[in-house]
C-alpha positions as CSV (number, residue, x, y, z in Angstrom):
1,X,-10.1,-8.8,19.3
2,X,-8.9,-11.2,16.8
3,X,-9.0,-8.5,13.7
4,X,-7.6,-6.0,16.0
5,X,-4.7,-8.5,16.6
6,X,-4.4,-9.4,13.1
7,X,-4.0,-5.7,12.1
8,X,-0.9,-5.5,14.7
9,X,0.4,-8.3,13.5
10,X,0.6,-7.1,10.0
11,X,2.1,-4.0,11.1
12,X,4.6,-5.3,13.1
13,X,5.6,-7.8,10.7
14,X,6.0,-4.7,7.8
15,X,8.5,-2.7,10.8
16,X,10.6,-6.0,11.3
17,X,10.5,-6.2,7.6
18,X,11.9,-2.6,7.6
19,X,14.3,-3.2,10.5
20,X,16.1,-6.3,8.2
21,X,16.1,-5.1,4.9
22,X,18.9,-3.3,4.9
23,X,21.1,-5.5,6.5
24,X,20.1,-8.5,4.2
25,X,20.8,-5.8,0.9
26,X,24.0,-5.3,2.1
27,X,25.0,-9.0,2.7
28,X,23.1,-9.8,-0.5
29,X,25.4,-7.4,-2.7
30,X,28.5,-7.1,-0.8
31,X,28.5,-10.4,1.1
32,X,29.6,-8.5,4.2
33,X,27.3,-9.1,7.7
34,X,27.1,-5.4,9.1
35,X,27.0,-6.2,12.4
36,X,27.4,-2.5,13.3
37,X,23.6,-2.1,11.7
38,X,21.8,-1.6,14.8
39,X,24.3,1.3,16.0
40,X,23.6,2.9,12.8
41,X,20.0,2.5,13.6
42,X,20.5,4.5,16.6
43,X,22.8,6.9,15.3
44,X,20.9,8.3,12.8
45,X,18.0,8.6,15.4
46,X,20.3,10.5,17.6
47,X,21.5,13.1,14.5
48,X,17.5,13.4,13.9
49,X,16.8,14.0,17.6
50,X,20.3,16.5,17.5
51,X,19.3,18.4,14.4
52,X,15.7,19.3,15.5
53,X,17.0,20.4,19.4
54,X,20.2,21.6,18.9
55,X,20.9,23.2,15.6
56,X,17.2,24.3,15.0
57,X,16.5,22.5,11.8
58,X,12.9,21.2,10.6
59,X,11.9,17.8,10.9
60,X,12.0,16.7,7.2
61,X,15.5,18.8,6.7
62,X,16.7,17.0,9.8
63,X,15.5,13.2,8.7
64,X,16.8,13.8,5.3
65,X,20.0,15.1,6.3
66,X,20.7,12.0,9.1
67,X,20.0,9.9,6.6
68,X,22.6,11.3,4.3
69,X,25.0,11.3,6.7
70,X,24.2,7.7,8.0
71,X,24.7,6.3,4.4
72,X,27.9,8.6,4.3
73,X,29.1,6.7,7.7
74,X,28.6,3.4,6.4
75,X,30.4,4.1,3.0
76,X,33.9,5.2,5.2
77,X,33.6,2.1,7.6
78,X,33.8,0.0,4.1
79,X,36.2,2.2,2.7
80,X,38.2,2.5,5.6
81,X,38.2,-0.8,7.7
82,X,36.3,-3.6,5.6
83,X,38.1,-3.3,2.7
84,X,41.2,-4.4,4.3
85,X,39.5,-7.3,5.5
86,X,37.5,-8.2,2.4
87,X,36.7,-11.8,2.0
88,X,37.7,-12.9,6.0
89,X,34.0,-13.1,6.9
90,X,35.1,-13.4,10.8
91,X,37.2,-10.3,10.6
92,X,34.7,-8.8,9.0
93,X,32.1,-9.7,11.9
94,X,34.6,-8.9,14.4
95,X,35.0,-5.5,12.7
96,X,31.5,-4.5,12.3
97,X,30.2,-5.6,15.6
98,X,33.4,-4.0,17.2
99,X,32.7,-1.0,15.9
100,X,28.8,-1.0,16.8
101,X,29.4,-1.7,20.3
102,X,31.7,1.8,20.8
103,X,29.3,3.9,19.0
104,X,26.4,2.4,21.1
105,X,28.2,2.6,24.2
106,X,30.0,6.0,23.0
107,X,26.5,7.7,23.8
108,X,25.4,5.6,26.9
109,X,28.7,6.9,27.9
110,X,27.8,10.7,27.1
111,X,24.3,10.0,28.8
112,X,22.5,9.7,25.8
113,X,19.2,7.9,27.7
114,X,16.2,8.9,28.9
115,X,12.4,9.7,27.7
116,X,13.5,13.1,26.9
117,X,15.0,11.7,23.7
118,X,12.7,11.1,21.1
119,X,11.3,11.8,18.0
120,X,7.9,13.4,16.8
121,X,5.4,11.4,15.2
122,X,4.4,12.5,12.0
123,X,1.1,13.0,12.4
124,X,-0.7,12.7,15.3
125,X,-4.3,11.1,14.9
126,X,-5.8,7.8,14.8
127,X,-8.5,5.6,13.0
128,X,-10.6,2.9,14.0
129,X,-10.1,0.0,11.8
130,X,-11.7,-3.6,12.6
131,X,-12.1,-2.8,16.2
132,X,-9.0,-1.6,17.2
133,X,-7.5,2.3,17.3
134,X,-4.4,2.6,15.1
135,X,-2.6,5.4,15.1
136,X,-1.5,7.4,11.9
137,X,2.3,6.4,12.2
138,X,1.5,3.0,12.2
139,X,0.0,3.2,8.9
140,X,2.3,5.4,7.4
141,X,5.2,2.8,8.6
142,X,3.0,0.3,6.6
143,X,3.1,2.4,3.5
144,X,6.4,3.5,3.5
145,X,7.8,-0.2,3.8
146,X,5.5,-1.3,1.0
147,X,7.0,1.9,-1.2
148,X,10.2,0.7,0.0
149,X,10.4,-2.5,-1.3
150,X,8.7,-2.3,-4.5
151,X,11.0,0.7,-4.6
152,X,13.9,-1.6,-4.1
153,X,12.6,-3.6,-6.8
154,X,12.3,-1.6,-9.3
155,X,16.4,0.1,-8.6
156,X,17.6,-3.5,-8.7
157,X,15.8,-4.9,-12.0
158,X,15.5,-1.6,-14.4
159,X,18.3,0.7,-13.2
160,X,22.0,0.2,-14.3
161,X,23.3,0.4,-10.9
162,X,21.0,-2.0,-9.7
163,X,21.8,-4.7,-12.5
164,X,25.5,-3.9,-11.5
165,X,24.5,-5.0,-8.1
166,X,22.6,-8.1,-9.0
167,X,25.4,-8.6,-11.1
168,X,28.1,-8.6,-8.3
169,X,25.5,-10.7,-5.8
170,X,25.4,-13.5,-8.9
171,X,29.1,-13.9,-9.5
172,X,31.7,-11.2,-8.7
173,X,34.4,-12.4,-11.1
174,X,32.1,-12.5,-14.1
175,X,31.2,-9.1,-13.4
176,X,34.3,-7.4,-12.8
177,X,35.2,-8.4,-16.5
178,X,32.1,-6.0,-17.6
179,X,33.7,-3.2,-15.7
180,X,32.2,-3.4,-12.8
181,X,34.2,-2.5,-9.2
182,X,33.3,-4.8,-6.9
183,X,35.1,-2.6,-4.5
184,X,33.0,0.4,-5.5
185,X,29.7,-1.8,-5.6
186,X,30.3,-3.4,-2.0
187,X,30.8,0.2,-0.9
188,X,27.5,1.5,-2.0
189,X,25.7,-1.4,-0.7
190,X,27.1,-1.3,2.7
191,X,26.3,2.8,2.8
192,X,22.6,2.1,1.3
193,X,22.1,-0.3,3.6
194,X,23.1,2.4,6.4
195,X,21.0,4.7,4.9
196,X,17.8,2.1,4.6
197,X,18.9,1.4,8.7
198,X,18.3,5.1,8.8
199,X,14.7,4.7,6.8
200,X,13.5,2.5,9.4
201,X,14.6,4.6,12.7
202,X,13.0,7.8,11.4
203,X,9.7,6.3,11.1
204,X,9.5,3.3,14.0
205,X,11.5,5.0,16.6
206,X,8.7,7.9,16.7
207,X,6.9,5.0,18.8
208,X,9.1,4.8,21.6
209,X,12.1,6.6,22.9
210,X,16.3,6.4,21.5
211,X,18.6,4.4,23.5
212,X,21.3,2.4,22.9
213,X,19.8,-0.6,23.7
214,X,17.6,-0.4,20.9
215,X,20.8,-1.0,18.8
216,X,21.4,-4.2,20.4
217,X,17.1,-5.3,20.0
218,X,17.4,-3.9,16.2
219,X,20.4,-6.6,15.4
220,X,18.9,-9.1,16.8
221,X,15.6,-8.9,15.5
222,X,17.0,-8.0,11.8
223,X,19.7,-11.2,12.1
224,X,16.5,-13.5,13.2
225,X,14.4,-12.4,9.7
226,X,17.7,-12.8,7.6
227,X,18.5,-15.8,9.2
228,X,15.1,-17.4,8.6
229,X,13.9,-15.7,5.4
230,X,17.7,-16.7,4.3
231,X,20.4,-14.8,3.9
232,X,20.5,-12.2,0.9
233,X,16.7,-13.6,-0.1
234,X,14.5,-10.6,-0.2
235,X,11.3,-12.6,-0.5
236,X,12.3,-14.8,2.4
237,X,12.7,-11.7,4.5
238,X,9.4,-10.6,3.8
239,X,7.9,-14.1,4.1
240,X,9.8,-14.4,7.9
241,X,8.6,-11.0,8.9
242,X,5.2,-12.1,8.8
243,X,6.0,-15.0,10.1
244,X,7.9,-13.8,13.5
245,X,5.7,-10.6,13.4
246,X,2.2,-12.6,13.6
247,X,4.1,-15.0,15.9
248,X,4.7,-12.5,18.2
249,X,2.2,-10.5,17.9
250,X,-0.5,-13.3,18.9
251,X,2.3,-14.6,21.5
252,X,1.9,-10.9,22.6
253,X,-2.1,-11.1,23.2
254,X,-2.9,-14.3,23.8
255,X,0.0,-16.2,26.4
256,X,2.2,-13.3,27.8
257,X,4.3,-10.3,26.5
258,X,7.4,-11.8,28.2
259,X,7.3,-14.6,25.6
260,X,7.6,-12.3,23.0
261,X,11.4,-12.3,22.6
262,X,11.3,-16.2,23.2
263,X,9.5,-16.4,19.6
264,X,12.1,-15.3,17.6
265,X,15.0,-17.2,19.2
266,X,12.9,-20.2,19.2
267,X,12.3,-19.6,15.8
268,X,16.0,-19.1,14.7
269,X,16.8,-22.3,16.6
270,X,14.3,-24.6,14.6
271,X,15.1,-23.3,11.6
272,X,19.0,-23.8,12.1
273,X,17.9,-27.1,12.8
274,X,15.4,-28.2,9.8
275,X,16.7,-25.8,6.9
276,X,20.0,-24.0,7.7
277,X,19.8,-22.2,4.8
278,X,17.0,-20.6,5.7
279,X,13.4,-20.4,3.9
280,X,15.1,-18.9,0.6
281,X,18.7,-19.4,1.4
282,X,21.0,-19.9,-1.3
283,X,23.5,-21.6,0.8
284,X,23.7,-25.4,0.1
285,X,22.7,-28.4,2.9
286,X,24.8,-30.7,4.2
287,X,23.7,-33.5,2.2
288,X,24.3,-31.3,-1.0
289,X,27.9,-30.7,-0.2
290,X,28.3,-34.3,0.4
């Protein structure tokens, strides 16, 4: 039972890694706290679910195309409203979540609930590895969140675009005198972060059904990894998805399932308290401002 649980663990701990690591790109580049992440969790799980049952497309023309659009969505919500607030980080809040909470309620309005709406898995079999059955989608959401990230690496260290947004994340002003929009950069960080909220729908809502109450779960969950990994580190959201995904996980089998959620906010309420900043955080403590 143990290595079964630890297997779990590991997997849940790669899908809240997944769920959070678009949402910490984006404030790592752009500064900007997309609180309208989760809705674009959901939405592009409802274009998927749309595109395969209403228009007729394939799965993989369907994902790819949500995806797309997704990342499309959240460059025009930059564009269009952030921009104008750029650099109020409350109106920016407001804005995000505000806008969030219509789409999300925008389809539990049109009576976009029930089990009918879901999405296929993409294969469906299962192993049996250290005493436990795991199915097939489980392991591909491990190795697509492993590709991710190394993926993620490698844009932001050997790619121009991805020095460009190091370069912004390090200190705007210096590199807006090498050319670089910072307008242009926040932008694409804020519609790739979209597009990575997209990523992790397609492959962990196949495990459950779309509502729009996973929006709400989704922002939670990815807030509680940035806020303890700290905020724009992508090695301390790594490090606090394992830790909140074996957490809950072993909360999960060994003291109740209705203690699960209880983890994370108890989580986000000690770390607040001991290191603000977060494990990684580059914001400074108290003491240092002193």
């Amino acid at each position: 039972m143990l290595a079964g649980t630890a297997i779990y663990a590991i997997i849940n701990s790669v899908i809240l890694a997944l769920m959070a690591i678009g949402f910490n790109l984006t404030f790592g580049i752009s500064g900007v706290a997309n609180f309208a992440y989760g809705a674009f969790y959901v939405l592009s799980a409802y274009a998927t679910w749309m595109m395969i049952n209403l228009l007729g497309f394939s799965y993989p023309v369907s994902v790819l195309l949500s995806i797309l659009i997704t990342a499309l969505l959240g460059a025009a919500m930059y564009r269009f409203v952030l921009m104008r607030v750029r650099g109020q980080a409350l109106s920016e809040v407001i804005a995000t979540f505000g806008i969030g909470l219509a789409v999300l309620e925008l389809f539990r309005y049109f009576g976009f609930v029930g089990f009918e709406y879901n999405l296929p898995v993409f294969a469906d079999y299962s192993f049996f590895i250290g005493g436990a059955f795991v199915d097939m989608q489980r392991l591909l959401i491990v190795a697509i969140g492993v590709v991710l990230v190394l993926g993620l690496w490698v844009f932001t260290h050997h790619t121009s675009l991805g020095l460009a947004f190091r370069g912004i994340a390090q200190d705007e002003r210096t590199a807006l005198t090498f050319g670089i929009n910072p307008d242009k950069i926040a932008m694409l960080a804020v519609a790739m972060g979209a597009g990575l909220a997209a990523v992790a729908a397609t492959v962990i809502i196949p495990l459950g059904t779309i509502s729009p109450e996973e929006g709400y779960d989704v922002l939670i969950k990815a807030l509680a990894v940035c806020i303890i990994g700290g905020l724009g580190s992508t090695g301390g959201v790594i490090l606090a998805s394992f830790v909140i995904g074996f957490a809950e996980r072993f909360t999960d089998s060994y003291i109740g399932s209705h203690w699960t959620m209880i983890v994370s906010l108890a989580a986000i309420l000690i770390v607040l308290a001991v290191k603000p900043s977060g494990f990684f955080g580059k914001q400074k403590e108290l003491e240092e401002r002193i």
